[in-house]
N, C-alpha and C positions, 0 to 999 in steps of 0.2 A: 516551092514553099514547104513549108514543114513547122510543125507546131510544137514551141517550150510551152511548157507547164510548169509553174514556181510556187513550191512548196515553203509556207505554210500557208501562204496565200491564196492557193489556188487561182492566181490570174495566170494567165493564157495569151501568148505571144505571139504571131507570125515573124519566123526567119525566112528572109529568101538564101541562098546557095552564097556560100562562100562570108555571110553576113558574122558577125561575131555575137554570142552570147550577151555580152554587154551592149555594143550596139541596136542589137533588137530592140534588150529592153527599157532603155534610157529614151531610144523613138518611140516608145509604145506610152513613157509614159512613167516608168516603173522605176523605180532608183536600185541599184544591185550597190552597196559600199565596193570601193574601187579607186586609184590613185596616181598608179603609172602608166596605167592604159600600153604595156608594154610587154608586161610577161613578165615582170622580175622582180615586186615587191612583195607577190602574195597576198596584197590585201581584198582582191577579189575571188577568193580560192571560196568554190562550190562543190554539195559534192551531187554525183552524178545519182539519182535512185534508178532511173529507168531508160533503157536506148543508149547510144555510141556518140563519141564526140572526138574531136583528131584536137588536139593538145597545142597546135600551133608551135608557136615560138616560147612559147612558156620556157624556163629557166630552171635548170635541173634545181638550183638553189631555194627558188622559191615554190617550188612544186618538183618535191623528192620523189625516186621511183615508188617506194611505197606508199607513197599517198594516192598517185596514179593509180597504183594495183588495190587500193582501197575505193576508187571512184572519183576521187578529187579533182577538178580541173579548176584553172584561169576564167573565168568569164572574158577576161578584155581580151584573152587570143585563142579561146575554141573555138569551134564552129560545129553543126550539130552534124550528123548522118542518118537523118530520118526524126519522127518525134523523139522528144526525150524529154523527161524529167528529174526535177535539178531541185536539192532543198538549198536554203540560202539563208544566211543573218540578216535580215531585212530587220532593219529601226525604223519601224511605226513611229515616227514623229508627227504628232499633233499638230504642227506646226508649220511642215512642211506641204509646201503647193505639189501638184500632181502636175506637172508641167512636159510634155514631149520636146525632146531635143530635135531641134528641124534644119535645114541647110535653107541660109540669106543672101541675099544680094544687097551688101548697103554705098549707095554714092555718097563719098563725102562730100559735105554741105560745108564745113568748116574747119580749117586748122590754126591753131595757135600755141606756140611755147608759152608752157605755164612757169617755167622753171629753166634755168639756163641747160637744164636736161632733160625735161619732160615736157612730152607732146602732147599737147590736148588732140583729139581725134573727134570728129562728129561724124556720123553717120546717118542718113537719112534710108530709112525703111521700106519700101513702097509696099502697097498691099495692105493686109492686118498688123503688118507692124511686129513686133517682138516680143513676145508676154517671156517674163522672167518672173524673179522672188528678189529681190533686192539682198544682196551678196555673192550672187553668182555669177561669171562669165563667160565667156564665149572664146570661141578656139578660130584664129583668125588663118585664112591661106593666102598666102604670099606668093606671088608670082616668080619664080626662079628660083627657090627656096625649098627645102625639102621637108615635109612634116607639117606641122602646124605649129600655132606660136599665141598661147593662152592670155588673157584681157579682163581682170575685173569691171563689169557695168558701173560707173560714175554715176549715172545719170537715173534718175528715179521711174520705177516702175511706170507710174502715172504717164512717163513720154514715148508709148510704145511707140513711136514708129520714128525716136531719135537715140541709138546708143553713143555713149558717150563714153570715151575710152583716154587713157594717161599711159602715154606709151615713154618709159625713162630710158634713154639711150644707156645701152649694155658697150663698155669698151670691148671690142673685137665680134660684136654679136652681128650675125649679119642682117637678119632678121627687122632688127629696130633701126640699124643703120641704115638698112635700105626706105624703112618709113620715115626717117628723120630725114636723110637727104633726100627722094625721089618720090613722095606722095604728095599729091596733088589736089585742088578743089576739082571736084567733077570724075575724080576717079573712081573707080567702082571696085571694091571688096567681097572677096565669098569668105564666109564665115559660118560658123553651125554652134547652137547653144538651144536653151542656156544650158548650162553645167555647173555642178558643184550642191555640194550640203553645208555653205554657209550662209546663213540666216538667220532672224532675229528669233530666240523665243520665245515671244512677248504673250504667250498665254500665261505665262509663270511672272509676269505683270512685278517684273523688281525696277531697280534700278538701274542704268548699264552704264558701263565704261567703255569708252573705244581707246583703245592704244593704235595708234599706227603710225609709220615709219618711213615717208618719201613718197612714192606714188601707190604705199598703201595704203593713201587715203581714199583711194577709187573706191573699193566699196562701205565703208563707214560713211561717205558722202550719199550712196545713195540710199543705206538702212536709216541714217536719219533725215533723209528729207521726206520717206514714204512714213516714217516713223510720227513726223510731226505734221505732215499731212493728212496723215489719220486721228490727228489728237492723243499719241500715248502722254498720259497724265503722268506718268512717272521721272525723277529726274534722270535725264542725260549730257554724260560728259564727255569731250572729245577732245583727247590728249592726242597732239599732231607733233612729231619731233623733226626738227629738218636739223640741217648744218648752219646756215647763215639765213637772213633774215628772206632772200631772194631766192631761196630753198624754200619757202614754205607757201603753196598756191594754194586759192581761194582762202587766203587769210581773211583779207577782207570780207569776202563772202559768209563765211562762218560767224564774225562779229557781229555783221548786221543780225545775222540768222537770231542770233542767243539776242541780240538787243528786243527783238521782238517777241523772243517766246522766255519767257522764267522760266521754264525748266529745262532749257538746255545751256550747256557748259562750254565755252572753246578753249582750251589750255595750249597754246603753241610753244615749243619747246626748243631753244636753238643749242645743239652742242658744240659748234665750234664760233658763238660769235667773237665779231673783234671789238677792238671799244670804239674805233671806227663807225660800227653799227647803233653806237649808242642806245644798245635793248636794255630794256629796264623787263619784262618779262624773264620767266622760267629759263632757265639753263643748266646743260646737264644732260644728263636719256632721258627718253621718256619714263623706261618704271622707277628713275629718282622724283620727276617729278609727280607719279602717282602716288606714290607712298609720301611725300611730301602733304597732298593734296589732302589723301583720307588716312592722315595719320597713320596710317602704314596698318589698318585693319578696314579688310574689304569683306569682311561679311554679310551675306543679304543682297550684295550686289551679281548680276552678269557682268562678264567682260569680253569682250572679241577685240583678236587681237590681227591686226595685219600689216605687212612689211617682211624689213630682214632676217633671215635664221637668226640671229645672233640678237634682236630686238625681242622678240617671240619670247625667245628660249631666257633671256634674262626679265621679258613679263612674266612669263608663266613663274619662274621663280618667286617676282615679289608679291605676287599674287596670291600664291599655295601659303607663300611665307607672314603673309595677312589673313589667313584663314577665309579663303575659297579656293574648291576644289574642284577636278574634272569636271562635276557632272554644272558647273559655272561657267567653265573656262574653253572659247570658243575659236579655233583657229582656220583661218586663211590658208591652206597649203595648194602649191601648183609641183607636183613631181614628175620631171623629165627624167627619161632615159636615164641622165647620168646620175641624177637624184638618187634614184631607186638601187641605183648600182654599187653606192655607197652608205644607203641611210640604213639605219637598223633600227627597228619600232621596241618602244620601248614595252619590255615584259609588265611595265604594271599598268599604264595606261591604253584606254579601249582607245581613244579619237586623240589622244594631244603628241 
């Protein structure tokens, strides 16, 4: 073992041998920003003030030699060589739980298609069960499958020892294939969370909007049911956009939900129905029907946004475009390998 120290903070980590930067301190407890967990976006780039660290697989692209020869490493693929210490962009968010990332064992207890493509998933906990933040997920391992395979929590904090997962069959993907056709009641899953800095910031006590887009409704289902669990007094609306009406799970569930509480909203949104369907509701994307909704001026409001790049990126538009801005506007992102290999961060924004 060997001991990081993370400046500005002064908190204090144990690494054992071979353990990665990031991994220490995400177990410990400690959130480092970070995204590809791979070595090739840069987004967890540290730089070194004291002691050796071997660079891993880090990506000459995202970690130049000169930044190397100025101290800079990867946190998600160093690893240390004796103490070291490392300054780091650490976002003090008021907001955020302290929560260690731990390795689970959950049996499923329950499967059901919520959607002629998405798998509802239960998971039973044993033990303490599963503390999360409501918006984050867990990284599932797949038996015969190489890597891992990331899962927004559905299911509300309050049910620590049941996560609850929407798993949307990927054409060619092996991964969801293999859980759509070959998982079973009674089978058992390892998995390791929780993960992620999406969550609600409900000390800044506004108003929120949920955009989401297919089976990004997995974590907007579980920020508002801890949300209205806990009494946030504030209105909430939750714009849910599918394709056809049998595309859009826990419809029902939502209705009820808003029948019983005045301040919350359910906006579902189909854009390819038929008249077949005979929908008398919203049609269209979702951000026509938000701007429809608040007259196309979202001031004063939050908004998190989760689903497809192409849903995100034309909310985030009508959003900025209604006057709210980054430090409002809250996204969902999962960056794979091939993600990171292709996406380029935008020069003016910090998080979107």
């Amino acid at each position: 073992m060997a001991t990081l120290t993370i400046e500005p903070t002064g908190d204090t980590v144990e690494v054992a041998e071979g353990q990665t930067l990031l991994d220490a301190c995400l177990r410990a407890g400690l959130y480092l920003p970070h995204a590809c967990g791979h070595g090739l976006c840069g987004t967890c780039k540290v730089s070194v003030l004291e002691g050796e660290v071997a660079h891993g697989a880090a990506s000459s692209f995202a970690l130049m030699d000169f930044e190397r020869d100025e101290g800079a490493t990867l946190a998600c693929v160093a690893t240390i060589q004796g103490d070291v210490t490392i300054e780091a962009d650490i976002d003090d968010d008021p907001d955020a739980r302290r929560i260690a990332v731990a390795d689970h064992v959950g049996t499923v207890s329950k499967l059901e298609m919520l959607t002629p493509d998405i798998l509802g998933v239960w998971l039973d906990v044993a033990g303490e069960g599963v503390f999360f933040q409501a918006g984050q997920y867990v990284n599932l391992s797949i038996d015969g499958i190489e890597g891992t395979r990331a899962f927004s929590i559905a299911s509300s904090p309050a049910e620590a020892n049941i996560v609850e997962l929407h798993v949307r069959l990927v054409p060619g993907g092996k991964a969801t294939t293999h859980l759509h056709e070959h998982l079973k009641v009674g089978d058992q899953i390892r998995f390791a969370g929780p993960f992620g800095r999406f969550f609600v910031r409900r000390s800044a006590n506004k108003p929120l909007i949920f955009l989401a887009g297919g089976s990004g409704l997995s974590s907007p289902k579980s920020m508002i049911l801890e949300l209205i669990g806990q009494g946030y007094d504030q209105p909430i609306t939750l714009i849910h956009g599918a394709r056809r009406p049998h595309d859009l799970h826990y419809a029902d569930f939502f209705r009820k939900l808003a029948e019983g509480n005045p301040t919350f909203r359910y906006v579902p949104v189909l854009s390819q129905a038929e008249p077949k369907d005979a929908w008398e509701g919203e049609t269209g994307y979702v951000h026509e029907a938000a701007e429809r909704l608040f007259a196309g001026r979202f001031t004063g409001h939050q908004a998190y946004l989760c689903g497809p790049p192409p849903m995100i990126e034309a909310g985030i538009g009508a959003l900025m475009k209604g006057r709210l801005f980054e430090r409002d506007i809250f996204v969902e992102k999962f960056v794979t390998a091939a993600d990171a290999e292709k996406s380029v961060r935008s020069p003016f924004f910090k998080k979107l």
